[in-house]
C-alpha positions as CSV (number, residue, x, y, z in Angstrom):
1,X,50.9,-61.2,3.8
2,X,53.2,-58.4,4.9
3,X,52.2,-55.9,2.1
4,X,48.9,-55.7,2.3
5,X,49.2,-54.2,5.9
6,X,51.6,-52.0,5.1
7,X,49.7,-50.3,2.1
8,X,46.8,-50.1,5.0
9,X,49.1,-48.7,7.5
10,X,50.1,-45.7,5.3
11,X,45.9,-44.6,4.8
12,X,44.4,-42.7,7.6
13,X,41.5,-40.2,8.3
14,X,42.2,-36.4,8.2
15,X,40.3,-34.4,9.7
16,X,40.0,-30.5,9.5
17,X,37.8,-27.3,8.7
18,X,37.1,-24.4,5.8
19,X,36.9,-21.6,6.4
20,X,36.3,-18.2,4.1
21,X,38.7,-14.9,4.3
22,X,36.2,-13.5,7.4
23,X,37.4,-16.6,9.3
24,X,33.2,-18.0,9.0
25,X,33.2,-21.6,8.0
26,X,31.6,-22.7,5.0
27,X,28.9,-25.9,4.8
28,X,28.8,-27.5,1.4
29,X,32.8,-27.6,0.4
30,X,33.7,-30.1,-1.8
31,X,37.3,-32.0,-0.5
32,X,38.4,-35.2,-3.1
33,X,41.9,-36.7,-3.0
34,X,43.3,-35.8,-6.0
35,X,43.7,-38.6,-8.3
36,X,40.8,-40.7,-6.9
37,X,37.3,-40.9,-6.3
38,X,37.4,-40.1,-2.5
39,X,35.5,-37.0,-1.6
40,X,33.2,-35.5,1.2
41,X,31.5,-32.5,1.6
42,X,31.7,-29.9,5.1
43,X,29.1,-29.9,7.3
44,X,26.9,-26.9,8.8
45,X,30.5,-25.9,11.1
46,X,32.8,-26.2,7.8
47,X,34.2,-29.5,9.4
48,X,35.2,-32.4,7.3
49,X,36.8,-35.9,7.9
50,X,38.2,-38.3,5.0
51,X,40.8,-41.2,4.4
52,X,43.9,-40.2,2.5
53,X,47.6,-41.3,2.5
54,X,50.8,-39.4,3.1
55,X,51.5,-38.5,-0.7
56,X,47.7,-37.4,-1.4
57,X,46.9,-33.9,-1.8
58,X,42.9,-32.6,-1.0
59,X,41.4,-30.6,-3.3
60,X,38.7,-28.0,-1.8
61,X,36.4,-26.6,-4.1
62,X,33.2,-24.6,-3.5
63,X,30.9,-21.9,-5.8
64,X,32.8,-18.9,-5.5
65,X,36.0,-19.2,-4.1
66,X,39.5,-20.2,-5.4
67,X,40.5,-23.9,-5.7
68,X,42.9,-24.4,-2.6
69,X,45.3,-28.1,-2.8
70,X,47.4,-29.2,0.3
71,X,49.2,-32.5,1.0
72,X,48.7,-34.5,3.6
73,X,52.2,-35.5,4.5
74,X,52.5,-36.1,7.7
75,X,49.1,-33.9,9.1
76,X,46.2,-35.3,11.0
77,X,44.1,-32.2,11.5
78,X,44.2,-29.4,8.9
79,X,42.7,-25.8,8.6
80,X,41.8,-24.3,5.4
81,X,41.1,-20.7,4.5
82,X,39.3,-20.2,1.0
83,X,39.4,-17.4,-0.7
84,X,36.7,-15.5,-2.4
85,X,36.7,-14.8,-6.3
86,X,33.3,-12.7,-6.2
87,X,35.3,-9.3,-4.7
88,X,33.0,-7.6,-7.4
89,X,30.3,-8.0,-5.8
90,X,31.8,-5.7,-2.7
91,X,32.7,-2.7,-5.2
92,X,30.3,0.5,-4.3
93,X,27.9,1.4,-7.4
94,X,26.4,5.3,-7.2
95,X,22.7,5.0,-7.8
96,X,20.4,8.6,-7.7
97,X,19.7,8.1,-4.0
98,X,23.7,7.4,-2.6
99,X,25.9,4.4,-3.1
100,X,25.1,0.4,-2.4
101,X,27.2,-2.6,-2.9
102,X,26.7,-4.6,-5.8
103,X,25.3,-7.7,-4.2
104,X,22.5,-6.1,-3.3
105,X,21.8,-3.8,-5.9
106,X,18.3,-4.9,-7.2
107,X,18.3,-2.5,-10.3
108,X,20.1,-2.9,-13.7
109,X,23.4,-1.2,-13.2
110,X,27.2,-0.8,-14.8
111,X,30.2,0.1,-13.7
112,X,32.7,1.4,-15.9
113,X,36.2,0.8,-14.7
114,X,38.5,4.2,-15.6
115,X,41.7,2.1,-15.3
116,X,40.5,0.3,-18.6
117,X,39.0,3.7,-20.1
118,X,42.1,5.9,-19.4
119,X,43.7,3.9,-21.2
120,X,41.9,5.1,-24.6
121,X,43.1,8.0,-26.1
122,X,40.1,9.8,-26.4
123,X,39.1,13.6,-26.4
124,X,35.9,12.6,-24.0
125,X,34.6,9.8,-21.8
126,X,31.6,8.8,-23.8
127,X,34.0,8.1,-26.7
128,X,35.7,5.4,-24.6
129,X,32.3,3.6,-23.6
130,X,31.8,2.3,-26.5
131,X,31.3,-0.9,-26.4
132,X,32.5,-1.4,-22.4
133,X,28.8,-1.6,-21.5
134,X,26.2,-4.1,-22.1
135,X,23.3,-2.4,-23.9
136,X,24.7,0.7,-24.4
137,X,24.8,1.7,-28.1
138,X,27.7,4.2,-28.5
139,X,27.3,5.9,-32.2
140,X,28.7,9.5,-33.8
141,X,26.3,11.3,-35.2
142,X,28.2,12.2,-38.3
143,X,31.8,11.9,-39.9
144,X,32.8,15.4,-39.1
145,X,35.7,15.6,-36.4
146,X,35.0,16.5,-32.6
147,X,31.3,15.6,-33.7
148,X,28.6,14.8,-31.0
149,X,28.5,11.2,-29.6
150,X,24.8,9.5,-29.1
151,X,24.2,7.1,-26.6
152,X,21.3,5.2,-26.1
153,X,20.8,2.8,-23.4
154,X,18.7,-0.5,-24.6
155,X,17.6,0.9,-27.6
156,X,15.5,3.6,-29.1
157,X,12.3,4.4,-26.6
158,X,10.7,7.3,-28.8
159,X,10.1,7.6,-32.4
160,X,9.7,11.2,-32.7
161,X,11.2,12.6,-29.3
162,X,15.3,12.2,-28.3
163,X,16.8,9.5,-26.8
164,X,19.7,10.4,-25.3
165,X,20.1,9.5,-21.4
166,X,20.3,11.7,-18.5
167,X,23.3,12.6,-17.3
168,X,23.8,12.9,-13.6
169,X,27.8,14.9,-12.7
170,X,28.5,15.1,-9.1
171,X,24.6,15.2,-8.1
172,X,23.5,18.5,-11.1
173,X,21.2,16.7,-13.5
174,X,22.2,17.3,-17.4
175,X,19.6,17.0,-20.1
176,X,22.2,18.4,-23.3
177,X,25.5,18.0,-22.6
178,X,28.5,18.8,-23.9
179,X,30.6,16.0,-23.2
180,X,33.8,17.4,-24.1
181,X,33.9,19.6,-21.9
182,X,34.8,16.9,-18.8
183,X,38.0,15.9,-19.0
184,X,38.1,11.9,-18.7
185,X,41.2,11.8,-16.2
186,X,38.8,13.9,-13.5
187,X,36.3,11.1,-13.6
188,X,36.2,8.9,-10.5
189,X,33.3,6.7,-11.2
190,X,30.9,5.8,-14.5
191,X,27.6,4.3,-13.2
192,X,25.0,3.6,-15.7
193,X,21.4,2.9,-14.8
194,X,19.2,1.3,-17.5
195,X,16.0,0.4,-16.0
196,X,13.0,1.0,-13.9
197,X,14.6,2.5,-11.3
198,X,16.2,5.3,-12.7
199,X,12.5,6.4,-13.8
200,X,11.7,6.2,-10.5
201,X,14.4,8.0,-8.8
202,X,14.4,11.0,-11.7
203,X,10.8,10.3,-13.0
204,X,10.4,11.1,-16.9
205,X,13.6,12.9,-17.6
206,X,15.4,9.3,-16.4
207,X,13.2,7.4,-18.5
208,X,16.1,6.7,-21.6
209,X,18.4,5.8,-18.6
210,X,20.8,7.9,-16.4
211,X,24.9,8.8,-16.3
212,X,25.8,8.8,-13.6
213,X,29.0,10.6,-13.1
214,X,31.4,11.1,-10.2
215,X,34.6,13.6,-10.9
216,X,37.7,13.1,-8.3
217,X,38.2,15.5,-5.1
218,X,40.4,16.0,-3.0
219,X,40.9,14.0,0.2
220,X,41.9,14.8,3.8
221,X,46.0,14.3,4.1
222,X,49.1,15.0,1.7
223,X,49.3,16.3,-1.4
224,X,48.8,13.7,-4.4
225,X,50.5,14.8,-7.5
226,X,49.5,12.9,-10.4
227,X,50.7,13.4,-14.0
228,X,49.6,11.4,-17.4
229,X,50.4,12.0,-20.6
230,X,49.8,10.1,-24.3
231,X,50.5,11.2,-27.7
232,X,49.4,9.4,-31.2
233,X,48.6,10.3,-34.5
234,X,45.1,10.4,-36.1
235,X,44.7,10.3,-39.9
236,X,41.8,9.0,-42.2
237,X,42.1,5.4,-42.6
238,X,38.3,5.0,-44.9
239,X,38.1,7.2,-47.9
240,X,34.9,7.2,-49.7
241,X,35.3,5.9,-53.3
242,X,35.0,8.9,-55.6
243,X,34.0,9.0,-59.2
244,X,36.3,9.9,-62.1
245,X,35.7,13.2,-63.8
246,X,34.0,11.1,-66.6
247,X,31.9,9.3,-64.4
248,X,30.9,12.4,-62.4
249,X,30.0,14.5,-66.1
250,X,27.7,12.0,-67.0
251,X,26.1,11.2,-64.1
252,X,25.4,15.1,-64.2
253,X,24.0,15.0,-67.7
254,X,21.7,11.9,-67.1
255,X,20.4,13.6,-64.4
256,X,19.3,16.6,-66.1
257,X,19.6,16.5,-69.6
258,X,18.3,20.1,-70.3
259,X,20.5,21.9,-72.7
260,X,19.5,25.4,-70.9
261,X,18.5,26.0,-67.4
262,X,17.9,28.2,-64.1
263,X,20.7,28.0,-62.8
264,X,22.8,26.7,-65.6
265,X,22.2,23.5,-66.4
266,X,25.1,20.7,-66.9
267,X,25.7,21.0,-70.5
268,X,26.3,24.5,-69.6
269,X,28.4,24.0,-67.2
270,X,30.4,21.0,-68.3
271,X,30.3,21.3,-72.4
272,X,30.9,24.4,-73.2
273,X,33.8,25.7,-75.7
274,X,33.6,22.8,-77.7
275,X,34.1,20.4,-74.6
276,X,32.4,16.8,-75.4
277,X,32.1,14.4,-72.7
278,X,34.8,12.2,-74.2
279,X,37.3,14.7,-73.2
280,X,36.6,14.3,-69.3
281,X,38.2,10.6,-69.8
282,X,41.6,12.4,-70.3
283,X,40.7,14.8,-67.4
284,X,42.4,14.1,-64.3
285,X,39.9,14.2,-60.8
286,X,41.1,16.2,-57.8
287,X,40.4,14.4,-54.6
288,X,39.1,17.0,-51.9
289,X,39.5,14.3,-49.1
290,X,43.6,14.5,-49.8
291,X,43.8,17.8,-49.6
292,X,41.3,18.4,-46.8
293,X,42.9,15.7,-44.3
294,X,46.8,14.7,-43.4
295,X,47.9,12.9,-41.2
296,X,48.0,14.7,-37.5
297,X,49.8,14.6,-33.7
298,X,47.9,14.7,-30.8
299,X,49.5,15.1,-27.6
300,X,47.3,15.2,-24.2
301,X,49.1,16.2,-21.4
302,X,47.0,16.1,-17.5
303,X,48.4,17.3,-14.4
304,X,46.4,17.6,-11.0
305,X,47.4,17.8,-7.5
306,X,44.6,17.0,-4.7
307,X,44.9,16.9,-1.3
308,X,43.0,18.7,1.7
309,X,42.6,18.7,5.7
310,X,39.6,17.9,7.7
311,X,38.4,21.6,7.4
């Protein structure tokens, strides 16, 4: 008789409010007693009431914020403050016409985040985007070193005419850039814009998208010195298969059979003083990629100091 009461003395109501990080209470919060099936949700004032014991812990869950747990113990009332996870949405994107939050951008935008893209060792910033950004193909276009860098945002638009984007630095519009000539440590900001809306901020010119990029300056107080440096090696890691003499002699001949030609045809050039093409087997090649490429140090070494007054 005695224990049943006593298991019903130790359960109680507890009764309390959510709140977010701006102190406004939030309708809709999920709070269960861990463990169990009990659970409520907050009304339109973020205020809640449920039955729990002293060793319970409430759980408070709700879209969007972090998962908060607190035990009961000895409280009656309690006061909850969740906080938000969607802090992204608060981050300032630069469109063509000035900057907006996130949340209520309407248009297609990304941000690139230069913590993540300094951290590539690259010679320029376009080498680092690739792939960082949804629907932005990032492509060389050809082997050679410190070649050109395409980018095309959501594909190719024209079949005969160029694709590349616009590129937008510090408000000067950019049809053919030369991207190696901004350094990626005086970036502040990589904004890309990839639909309607650049074509109507920049009309035709924005209609393959628009870069838009914002370099560092200096701001009104002390002097910041900052100082970043990296060093790596770069060597050729993919060597195209060559042929061996052999192979390459009589790929030559098939080609062009012609004993005599203008200019000199194979046989000329390949079987002459008594040369067959069974002697090329015993031939040793010489591979040009060897002796073209080694293995190399880079070292990039950035210093800057900014700082200003109000004038």
């Amino acid at each position: 008789m005695i224990a049943p009461a006593f298991i019903h003395a130790q359960n109680r109501i507890i009764s309390g409010s959510v709140n977010d990080n701006l102190n406004e209470p939030l309708p809709g919060v999920t709070v269960s007693v861990k463990g169990t099936k009990v659970a409520t949700l907050t009304d339109g004032n973020g205020q809640f009431k449920i039955t729990a014991a002293s060793k319970d812990q409430l759980i408070f869950t709700y879209i969007g914020f972090e998962t908060s747990t607190l035990a009961v113990q000895d409280k009656t009332t309690v006061a909850v403050t969740l906080k938000s996870t969607t802090s992204a949405l608060e981050e300032v994107v630069v469109i063509g016409y000035g900057t907006v939050k996130k949340k209520d951008l309407t248009g297609a935008v990304s941000s690139v985040a230069m913590s993540d893209l300094n951290k590539a060792p690259v010679r320029s910033f376009d080498e680092a985007l690739a792939g960082r950004v949804a629907g932005v193909q990032v492509t060389s276009s050809d082997g050679r070193p410190g070649a050109g860098i395409n980018i095309v945002i959501r594909g190719n638009n024209s079949v005969t005419q160029a694709n590349s984007p616009l590129y937008v630095v510090d408000g000067f519009l950019i049809e053919d850039p030369d991207n190696n000539v901004v350094n990626p440590s005086d970036i502040e900001s990589i904004d890309i814009l990839k639909d309607a809306s650049a074509t109507a901020i920049y009309g035709a010119r924005g209609a393959n998208g628009v870069v838009v990029i914002t370099t560092k300056q200096g701001k009104a107080g002390k002097a910041v010195f900052s100082f970043s440096s990296s060093v790596g090696v770069q060597n050729n890691i993919s060597k195209m298969e060559l042929m061996s003499p052999y192979e390459f002699v009589k790929y030559q001949l098939e080609l062009n059979p012609a004993e005599t030609s203008i200019p000199r045809s194979p046989t000329e050039i390949y079987l002459s003083d008594g040369k067959t093409l069974d002697y090329y087997k015993t031939q040793k090649g010489i591979d040009w990629q060897d002796l073209t490429t080694r293995t190399a140090l880079f070292k990039n070494n950035d210093f800057s100091v900014r700082g200003g007054t109000k004038n």
